[in-house]
LOPANU-671932 format. One record per residue (C-alpha): residue number from 1; residue in one letter; x, y, z. Coordinates in nm, 3 decimals. Example, Ala and Ser with C-alpha at 12.3 -4.5 7.8 and 13.67 -1.06 7.14 Angstrom:
<rs>
(r 1,'A',(1.230,-0.450,0.780))
(r 2,'S',(1.367,-0.106,0.714))
</rs>
This chain:
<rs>
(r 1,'X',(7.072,16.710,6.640))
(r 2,'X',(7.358,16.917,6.626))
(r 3,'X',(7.391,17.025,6.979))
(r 4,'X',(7.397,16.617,7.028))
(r 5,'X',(7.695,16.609,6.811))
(r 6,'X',(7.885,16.847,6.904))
(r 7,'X',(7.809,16.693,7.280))
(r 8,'X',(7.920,16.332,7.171))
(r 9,'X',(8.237,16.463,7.005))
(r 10,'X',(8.322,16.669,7.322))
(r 11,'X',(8.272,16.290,7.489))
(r 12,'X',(8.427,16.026,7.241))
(r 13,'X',(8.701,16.251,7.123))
(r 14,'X',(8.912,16.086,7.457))
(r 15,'X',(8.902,15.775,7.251))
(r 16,'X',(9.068,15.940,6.951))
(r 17,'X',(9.317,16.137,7.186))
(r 18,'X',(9.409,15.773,7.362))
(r 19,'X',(9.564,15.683,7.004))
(r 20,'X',(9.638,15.965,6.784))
(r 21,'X',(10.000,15.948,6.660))
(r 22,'X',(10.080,15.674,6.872))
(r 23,'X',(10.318,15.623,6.616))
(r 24,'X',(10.523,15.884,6.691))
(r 25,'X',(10.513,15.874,7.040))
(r 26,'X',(10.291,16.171,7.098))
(r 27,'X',(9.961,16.032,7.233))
(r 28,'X',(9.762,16.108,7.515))
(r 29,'X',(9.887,15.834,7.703))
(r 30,'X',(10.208,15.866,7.590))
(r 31,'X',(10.286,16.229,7.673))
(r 32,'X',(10.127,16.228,8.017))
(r 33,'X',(10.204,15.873,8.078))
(r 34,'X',(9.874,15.783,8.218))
(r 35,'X',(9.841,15.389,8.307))
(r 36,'X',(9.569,15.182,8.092))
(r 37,'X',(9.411,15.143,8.484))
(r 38,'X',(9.424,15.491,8.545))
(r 39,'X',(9.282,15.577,8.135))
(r 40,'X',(9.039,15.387,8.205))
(r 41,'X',(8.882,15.490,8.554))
(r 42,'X',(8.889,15.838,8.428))
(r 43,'X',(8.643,15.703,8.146))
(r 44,'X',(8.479,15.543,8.463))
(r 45,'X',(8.392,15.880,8.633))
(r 46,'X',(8.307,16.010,8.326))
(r 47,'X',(7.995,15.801,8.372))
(r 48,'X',(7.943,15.815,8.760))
(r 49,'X',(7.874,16.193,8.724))
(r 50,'X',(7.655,16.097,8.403))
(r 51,'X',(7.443,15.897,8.598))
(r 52,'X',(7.428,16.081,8.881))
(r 53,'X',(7.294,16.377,8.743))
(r 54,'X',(7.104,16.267,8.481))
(r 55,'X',(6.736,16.312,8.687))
(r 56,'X',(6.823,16.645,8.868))
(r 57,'X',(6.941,16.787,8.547))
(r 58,'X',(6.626,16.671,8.375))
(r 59,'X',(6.388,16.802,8.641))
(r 60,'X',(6.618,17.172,8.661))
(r 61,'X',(6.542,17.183,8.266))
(r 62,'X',(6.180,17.189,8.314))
(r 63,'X',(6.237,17.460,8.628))
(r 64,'X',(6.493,17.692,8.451))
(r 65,'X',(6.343,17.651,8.071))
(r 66,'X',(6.557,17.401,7.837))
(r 67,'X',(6.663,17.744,7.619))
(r 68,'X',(6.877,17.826,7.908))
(r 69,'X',(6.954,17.495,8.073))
(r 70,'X',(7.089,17.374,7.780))
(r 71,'X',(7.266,17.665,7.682))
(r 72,'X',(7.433,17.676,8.056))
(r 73,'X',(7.531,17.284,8.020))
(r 74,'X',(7.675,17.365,7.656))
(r 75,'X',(7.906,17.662,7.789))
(r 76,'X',(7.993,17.406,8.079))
(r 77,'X',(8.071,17.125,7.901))
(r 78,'X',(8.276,17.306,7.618))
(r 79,'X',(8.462,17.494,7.889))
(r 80,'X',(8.599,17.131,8.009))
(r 81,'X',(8.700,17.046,7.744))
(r 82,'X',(8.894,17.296,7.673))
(r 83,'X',(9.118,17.236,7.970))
(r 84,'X',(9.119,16.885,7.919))
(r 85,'X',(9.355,17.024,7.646))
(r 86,'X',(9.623,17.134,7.942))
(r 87,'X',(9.585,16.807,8.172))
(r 88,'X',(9.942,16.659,8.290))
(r 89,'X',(9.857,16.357,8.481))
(r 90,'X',(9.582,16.089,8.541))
(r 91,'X',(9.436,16.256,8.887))
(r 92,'X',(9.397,16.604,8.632))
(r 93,'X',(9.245,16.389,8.374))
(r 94,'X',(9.004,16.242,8.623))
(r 95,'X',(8.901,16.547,8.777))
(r 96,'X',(8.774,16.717,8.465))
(r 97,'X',(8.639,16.370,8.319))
(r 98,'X',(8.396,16.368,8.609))
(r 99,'X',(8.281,16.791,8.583))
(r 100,'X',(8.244,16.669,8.212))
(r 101,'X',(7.958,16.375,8.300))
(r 102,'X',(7.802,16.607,8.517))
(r 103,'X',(7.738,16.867,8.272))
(r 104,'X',(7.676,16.673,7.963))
(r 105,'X',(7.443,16.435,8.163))
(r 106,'X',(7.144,16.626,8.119))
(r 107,'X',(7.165,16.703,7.762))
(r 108,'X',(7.022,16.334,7.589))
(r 109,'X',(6.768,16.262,7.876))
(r 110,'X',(6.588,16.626,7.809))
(r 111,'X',(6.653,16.620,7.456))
(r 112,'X',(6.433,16.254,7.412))
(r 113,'X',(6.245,16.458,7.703))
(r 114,'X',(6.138,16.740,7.486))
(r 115,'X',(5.989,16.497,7.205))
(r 116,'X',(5.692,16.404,7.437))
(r 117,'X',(5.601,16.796,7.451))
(r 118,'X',(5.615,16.824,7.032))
(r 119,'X',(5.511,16.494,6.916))
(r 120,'X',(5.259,16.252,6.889))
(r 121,'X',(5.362,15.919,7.045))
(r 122,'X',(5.419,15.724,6.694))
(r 123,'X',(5.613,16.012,6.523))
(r 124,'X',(5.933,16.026,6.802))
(r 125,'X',(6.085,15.708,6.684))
(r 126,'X',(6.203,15.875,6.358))
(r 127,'X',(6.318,16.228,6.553))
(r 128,'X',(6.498,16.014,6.854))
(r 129,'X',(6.723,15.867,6.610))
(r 130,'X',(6.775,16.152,6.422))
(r 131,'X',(6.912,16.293,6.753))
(r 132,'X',(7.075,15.896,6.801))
(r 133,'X',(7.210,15.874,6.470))
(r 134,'X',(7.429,16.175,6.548))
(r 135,'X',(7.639,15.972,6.785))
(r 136,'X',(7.737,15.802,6.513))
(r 137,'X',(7.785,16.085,6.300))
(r 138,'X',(8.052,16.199,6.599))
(r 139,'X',(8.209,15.929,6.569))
(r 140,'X',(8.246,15.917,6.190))
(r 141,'X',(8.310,16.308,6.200))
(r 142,'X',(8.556,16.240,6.515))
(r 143,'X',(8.788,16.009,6.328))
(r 144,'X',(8.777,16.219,5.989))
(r 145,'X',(8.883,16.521,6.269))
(r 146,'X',(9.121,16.359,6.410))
(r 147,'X',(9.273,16.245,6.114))
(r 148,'X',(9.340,16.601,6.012))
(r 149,'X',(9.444,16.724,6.353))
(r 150,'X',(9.689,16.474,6.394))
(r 151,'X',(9.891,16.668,6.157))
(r 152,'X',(9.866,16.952,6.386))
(r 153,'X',(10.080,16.784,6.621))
(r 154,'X',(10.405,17.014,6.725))
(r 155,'X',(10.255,17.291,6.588))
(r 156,'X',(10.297,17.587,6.861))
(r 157,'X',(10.497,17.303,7.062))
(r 158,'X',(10.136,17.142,7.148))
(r 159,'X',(10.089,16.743,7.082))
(r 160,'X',(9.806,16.735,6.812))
(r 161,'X',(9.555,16.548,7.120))
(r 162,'X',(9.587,16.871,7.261))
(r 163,'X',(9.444,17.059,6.967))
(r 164,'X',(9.175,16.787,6.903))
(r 165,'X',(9.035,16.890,7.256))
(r 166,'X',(9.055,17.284,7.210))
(r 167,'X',(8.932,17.253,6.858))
(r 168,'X',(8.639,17.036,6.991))
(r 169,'X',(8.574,17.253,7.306))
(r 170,'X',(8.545,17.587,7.132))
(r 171,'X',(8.245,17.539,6.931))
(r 172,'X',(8.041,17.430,7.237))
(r 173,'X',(8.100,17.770,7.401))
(r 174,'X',(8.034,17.988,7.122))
(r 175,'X',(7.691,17.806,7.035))
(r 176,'X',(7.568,17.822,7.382))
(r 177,'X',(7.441,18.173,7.328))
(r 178,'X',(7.236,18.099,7.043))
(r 179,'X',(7.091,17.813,7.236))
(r 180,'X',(7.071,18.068,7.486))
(r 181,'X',(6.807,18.294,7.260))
(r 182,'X',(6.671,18.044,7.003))
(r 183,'X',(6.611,17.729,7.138))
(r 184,'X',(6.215,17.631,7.126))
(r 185,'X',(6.108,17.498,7.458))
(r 186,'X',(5.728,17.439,7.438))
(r 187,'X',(5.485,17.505,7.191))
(r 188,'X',(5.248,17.694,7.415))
(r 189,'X',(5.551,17.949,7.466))
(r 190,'X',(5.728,17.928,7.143))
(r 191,'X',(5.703,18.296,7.003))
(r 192,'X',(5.725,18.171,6.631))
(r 193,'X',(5.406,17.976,6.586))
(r 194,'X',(5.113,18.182,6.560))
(r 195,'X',(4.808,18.156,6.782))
(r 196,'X',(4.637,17.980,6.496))
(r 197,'X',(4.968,17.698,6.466))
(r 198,'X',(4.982,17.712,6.883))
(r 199,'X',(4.623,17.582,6.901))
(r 200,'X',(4.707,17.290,6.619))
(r 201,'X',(4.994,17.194,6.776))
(r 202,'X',(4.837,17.188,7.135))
(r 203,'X',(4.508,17.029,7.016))
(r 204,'X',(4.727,16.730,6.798))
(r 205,'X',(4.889,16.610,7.168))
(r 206,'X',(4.574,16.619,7.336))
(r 207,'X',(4.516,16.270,7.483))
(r 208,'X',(4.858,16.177,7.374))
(r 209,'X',(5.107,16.393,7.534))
(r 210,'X',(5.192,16.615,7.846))
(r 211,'X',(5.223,16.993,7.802))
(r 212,'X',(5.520,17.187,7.888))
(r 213,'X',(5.345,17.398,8.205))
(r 214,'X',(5.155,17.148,8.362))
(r 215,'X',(5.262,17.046,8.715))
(r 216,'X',(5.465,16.731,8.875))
(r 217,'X',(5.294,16.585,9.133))
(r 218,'X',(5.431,16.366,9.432))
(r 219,'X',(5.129,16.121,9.336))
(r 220,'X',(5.201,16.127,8.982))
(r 221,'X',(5.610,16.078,9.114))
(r 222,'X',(5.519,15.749,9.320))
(r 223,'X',(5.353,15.618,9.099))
(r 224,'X',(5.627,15.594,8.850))
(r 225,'X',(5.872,15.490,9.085))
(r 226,'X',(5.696,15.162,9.171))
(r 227,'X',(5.580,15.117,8.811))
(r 228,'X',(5.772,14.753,8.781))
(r 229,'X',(5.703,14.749,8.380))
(r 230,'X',(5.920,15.079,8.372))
(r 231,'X',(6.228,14.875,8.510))
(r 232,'X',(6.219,14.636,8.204))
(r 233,'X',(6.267,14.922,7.996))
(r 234,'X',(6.525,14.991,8.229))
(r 235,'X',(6.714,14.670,8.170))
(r 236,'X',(6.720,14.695,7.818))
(r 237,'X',(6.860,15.063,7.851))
(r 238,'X',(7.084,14.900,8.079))
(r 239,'X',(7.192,14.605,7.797))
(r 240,'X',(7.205,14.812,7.462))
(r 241,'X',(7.459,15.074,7.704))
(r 242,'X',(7.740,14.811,7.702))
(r 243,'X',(7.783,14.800,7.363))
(r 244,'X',(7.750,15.170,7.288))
(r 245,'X',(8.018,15.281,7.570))
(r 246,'X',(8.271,15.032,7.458))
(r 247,'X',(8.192,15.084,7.067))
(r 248,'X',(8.172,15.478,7.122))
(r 249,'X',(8.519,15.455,7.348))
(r 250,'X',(8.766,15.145,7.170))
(r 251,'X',(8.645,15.230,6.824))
(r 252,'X',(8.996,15.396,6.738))
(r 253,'X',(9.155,15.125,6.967))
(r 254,'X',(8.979,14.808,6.795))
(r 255,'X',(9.068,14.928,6.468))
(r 256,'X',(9.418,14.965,6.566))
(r 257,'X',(9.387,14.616,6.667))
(r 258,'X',(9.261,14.539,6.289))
(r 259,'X',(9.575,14.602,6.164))
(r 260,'X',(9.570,14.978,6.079))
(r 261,'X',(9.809,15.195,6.286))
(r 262,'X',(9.879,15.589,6.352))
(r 263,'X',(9.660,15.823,6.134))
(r 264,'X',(9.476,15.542,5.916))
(r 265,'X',(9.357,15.378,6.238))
(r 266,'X',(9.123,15.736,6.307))
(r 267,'X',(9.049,15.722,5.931))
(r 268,'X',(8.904,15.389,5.912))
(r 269,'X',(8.678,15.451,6.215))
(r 270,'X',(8.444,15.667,6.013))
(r 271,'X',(8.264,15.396,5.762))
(r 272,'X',(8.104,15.210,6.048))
(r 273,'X',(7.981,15.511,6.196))
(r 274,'X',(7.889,15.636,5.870))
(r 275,'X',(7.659,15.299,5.811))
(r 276,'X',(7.512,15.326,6.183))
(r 277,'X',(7.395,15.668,6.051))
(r 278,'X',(7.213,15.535,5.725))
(r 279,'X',(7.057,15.213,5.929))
(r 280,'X',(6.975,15.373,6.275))
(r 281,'X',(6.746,15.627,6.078))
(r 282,'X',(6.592,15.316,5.839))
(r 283,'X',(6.503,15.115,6.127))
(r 284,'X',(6.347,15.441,6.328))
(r 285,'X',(6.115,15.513,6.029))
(r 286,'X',(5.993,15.114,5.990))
(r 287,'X',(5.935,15.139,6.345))
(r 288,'X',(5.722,15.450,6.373))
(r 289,'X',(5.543,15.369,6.036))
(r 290,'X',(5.446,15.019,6.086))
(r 291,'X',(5.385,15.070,6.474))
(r 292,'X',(5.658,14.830,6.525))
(r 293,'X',(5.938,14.948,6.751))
(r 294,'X',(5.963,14.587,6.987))
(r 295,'X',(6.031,14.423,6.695))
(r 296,'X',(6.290,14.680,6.521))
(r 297,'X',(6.471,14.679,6.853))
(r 298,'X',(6.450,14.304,6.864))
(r 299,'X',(6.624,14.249,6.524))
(r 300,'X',(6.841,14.520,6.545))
(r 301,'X',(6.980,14.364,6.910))
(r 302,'X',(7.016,14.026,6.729))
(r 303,'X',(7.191,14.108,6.495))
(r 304,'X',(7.417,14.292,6.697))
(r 305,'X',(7.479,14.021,6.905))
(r 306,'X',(7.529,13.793,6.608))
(r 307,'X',(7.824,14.019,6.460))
(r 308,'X',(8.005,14.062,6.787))
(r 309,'X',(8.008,13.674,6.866))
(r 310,'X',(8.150,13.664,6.459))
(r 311,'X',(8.428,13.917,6.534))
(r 312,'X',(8.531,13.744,6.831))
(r 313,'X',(8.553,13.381,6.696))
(r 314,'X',(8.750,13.510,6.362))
(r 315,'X',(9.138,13.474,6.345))
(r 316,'X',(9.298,13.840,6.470))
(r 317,'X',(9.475,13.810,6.105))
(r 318,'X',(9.107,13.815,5.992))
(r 319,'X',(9.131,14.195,5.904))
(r 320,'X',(8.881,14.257,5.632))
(r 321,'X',(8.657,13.970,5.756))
(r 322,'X',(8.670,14.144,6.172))
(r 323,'X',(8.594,14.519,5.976))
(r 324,'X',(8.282,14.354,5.816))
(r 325,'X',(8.156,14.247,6.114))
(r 326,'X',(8.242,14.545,6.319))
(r 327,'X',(8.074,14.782,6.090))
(r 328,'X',(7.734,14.559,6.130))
(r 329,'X',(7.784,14.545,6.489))
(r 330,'X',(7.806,14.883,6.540))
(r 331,'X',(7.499,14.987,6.260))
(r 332,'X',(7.284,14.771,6.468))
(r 333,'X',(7.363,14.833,6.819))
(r 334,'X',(7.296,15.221,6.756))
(r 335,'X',(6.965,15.142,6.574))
(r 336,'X',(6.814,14.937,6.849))
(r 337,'X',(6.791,15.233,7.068))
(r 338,'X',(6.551,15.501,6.932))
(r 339,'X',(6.277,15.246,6.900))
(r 340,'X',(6.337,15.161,7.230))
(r 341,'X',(6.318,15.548,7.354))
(r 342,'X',(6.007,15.562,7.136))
(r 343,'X',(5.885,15.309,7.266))
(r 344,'X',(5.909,15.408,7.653))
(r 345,'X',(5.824,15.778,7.584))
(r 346,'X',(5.510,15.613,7.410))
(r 347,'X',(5.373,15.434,7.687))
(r 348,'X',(5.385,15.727,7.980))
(r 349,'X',(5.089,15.907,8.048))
(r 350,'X',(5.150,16.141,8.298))
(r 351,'X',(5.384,16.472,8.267))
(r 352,'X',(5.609,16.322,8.599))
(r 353,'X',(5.630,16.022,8.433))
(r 354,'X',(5.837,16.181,8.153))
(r 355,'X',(6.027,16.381,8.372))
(r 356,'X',(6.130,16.089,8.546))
(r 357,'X',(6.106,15.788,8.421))
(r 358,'X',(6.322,15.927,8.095))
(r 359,'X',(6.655,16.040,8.248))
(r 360,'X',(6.600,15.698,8.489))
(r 361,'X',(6.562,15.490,8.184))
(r 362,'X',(6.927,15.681,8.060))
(r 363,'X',(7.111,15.658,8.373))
(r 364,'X',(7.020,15.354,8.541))
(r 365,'X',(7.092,15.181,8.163))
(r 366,'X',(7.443,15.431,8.190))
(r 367,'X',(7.574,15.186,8.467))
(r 368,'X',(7.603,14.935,8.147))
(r 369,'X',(7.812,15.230,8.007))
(r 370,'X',(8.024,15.156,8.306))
(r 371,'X',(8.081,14.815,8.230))
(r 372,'X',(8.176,14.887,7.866))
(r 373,'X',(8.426,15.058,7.963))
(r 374,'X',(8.636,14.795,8.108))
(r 375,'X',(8.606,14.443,7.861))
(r 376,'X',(8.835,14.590,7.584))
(r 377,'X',(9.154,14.505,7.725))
(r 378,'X',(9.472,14.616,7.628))
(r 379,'X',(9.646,14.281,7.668))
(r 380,'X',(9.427,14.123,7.442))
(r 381,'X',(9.515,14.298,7.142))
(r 382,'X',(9.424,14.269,6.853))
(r 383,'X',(9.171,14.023,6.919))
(r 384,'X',(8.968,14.129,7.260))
(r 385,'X',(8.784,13.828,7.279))
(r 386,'X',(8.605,13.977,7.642))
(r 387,'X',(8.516,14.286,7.475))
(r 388,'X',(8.349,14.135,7.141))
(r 389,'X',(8.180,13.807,7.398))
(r 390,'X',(8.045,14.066,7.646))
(r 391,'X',(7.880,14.296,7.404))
(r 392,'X',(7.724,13.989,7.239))
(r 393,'X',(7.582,13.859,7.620))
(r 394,'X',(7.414,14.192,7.625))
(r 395,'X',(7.280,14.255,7.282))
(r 396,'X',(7.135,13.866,7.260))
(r 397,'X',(6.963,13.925,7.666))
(r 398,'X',(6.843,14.233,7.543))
(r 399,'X',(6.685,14.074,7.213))
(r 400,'X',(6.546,13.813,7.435))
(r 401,'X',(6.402,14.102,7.719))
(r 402,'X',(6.219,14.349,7.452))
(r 403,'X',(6.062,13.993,7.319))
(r 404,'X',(5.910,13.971,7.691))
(r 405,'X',(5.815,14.305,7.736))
(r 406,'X',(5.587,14.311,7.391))
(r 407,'X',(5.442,13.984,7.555))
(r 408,'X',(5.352,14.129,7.862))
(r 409,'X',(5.217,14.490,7.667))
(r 410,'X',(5.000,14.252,7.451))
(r 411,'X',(4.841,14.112,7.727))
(r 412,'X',(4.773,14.443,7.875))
(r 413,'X',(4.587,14.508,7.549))
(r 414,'X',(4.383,14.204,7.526))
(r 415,'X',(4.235,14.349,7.893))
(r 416,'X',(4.130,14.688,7.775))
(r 417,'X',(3.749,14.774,7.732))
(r 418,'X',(3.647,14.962,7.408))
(r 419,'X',(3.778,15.350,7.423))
(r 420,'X',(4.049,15.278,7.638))
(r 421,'X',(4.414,15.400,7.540))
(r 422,'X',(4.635,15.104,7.386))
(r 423,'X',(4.946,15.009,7.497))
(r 424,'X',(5.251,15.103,7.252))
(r 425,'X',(5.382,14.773,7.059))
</rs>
């Protein structure tokens, strides 16, 4: 959980740097006088190298040990950020943007990875969004940072964006070497559980679950590549990533747009990631402990979709009305997606099939990230009609798709002869 949120702050913090003491004159834009175009297609980049790297990364953490793959993406990542502390222009910006996708890729996809070689298929709900939740606990923790920072700025002649980044980076670094040395990979290996605990844990995920040494198999590979039910999942990765990219990157921008400016405007983006926290968690535990993930996800994507369409037909003077809405928005939008994780990881039986078919569900739904990066625009302040309209397309499709899906798992159900293993609802 907290190597997640130090990863998402080392992301998102862009979004606070785009803004903080605008006021003044002494934002990240401002300073280097980046473009909105040019902002944004270094945010773009950001997510080609995220999606690009995603499945290598994923299959090098089960080669290398995730103790020391993570622990070499954590030193990597932290290190960019760092110099993103230093950059002077756009092409600078965009360089390091893109090194910091391609080592951050592989952290979520073997993180959600790693649950299938722990727990039982209707206990990962709960621990994915623990892990989930702490995106939005980045972003809460992001603003409340930034809002102090921002009173760093001048200090050793150094705009206060600059410290957010070198403040941000440093942690990453120094944490990689306990990663390096304490991170548990798989329960047959892990040195702290006694030979008594290794056997429970083992025997529990028989029948259920993969094990950490067994082998990927080109069979086992193909199969899951041409497994079409895989590639709904897919789609709905691929709907649910619009609105998190663009609520994870305008945050600080929309709530500039809600009438709060310079140092207030990073305050007053913590309470709707502070919500997300409290209802992404809820709606993980009612999934795993009434077996009900399609229909969490479901509701939660509804809703979503309900509350953007609301923020983008209110008045812009709406303030208090638009912050309502936006807090809901985001609270559901986050909690749709551990059910949905839960519910892939639940219903793949083979060890390749976890291997891939995970950091494919993450990247190929990452293009949506893509697109969520571009429908807040800046000349439709403070309103953003596109942004609010688009997010609610994709959260209202994906309501309708994870509807289908159950439908077509039910049926698979209603086929199976006595003994065999049930589909994941």
């Amino acid at each position: 959980m907290f190597i997640y949120l130090i990863c998402f702050l080392d992301r998102s913090n862009i979004g606070n740097a785009k803004v903080l003491n605008s006021d003044v004159n002494s934002s990240l834009q401002q300073t280097t006088h980046i473009s909105n175009p040019d902002f944004n297609t270094a945010l773009m980049v950001f997510l080609v190298s995220y999606i690009l790297f995603e499945t290598p990364s994923n299959y090098l953490l089960k080669k290398f040990r995730p103790s020391h793959w993570i622990a070499f993406l954590m030193l990597g990542w932290g290190s960019v950020t760092l110099c993103l502390g230093a950059v002077r222009n756009s092409a600078q910006l965009m360089a390091l943007r893109f090194l910091l996708g391609m080592f951050e890729a592989g952290l979520f996809p073997g993180l959600i990875y790693l649950l299938t070689f722990w727990y039982r298929p209707e206990e990962r709900a709960l621990r994915a969004a623990l892990i989930v939740a702490c995106a939005t606990l980045g972003g809460a923790f992001g603003g409340a940072i930034a809002f102090g920072i921002g009173r760093l700025n001048g200090v050793q002649g150094l705009q206060a964006w600059r410290w957010l980044f070198f403040i941000e980076g440093a942690p990453s670094c120094v944490l990689a070497v306990l990663v390096f040395f304490f991170f548990p990979d798989y329960p047959e290996i892990a040195q702290w559980l006694s030979p008594t605990e290794r056997d429970i844990v083992i025997g529990r995920l028989k029948g259920v679950a993969s094990l950490g040494h067994d082998k990927i198999t080109w069979k086992d590979t193909k199969e899951t590549l041409v497994e079409w039910r895989l590639y709904v999942h897919y789609m709905l990765m691929f709907c649910i990533s619009v609105p998190f990219s663009s609520i994870s990157l305008f945050t600080p921008t929309i709530v500039a747009g809600l009438g709060y400016h310079g140092l207030d405007a990073q305050l007053f983006t913590v309470p709707p990631y502070a919500i997300a926290f409290v209802v992404t968690v809820t709606v993980a535990w009612l999934g795993d402990k009434h077996e009900a993930r399609s229909w969490c996800s479901a509701t939660s994507l509804f809703i979503a979709g309900v509350c953007f369409i609301v923020e983008g037909a209110l008045q812009p003077t709406s303030f208090k009305s638009r912050y309502i809405a936006l807090c809901i928005a985001v609270s559901f939008s986050f909690s749709s997606i551990p059910p949905l994780l839960s519910w892939l990881t639940g219903n793949l039986r083979t060890t390749a099939s976890a291997t891939l078919s995970v950091p494919l569900n993450v990247s190929l739904g990452s293009i949506g990230q893509i697109l969520g990066v571009y429908i807040y625009k800046a000349s439709e302040s403070p309103g953003y009609p596109t942004g609010h309209y688009t997010n609610a397309g994709f959260a209202l499709l994906g309501s309708i798709l994870v509807l289908c899906l159950r439908m077509i798992y039910v049926r698979r159900n209603s086929r199976l002869e006595v003994g065999e293993r049930r589909w994941h609802l």
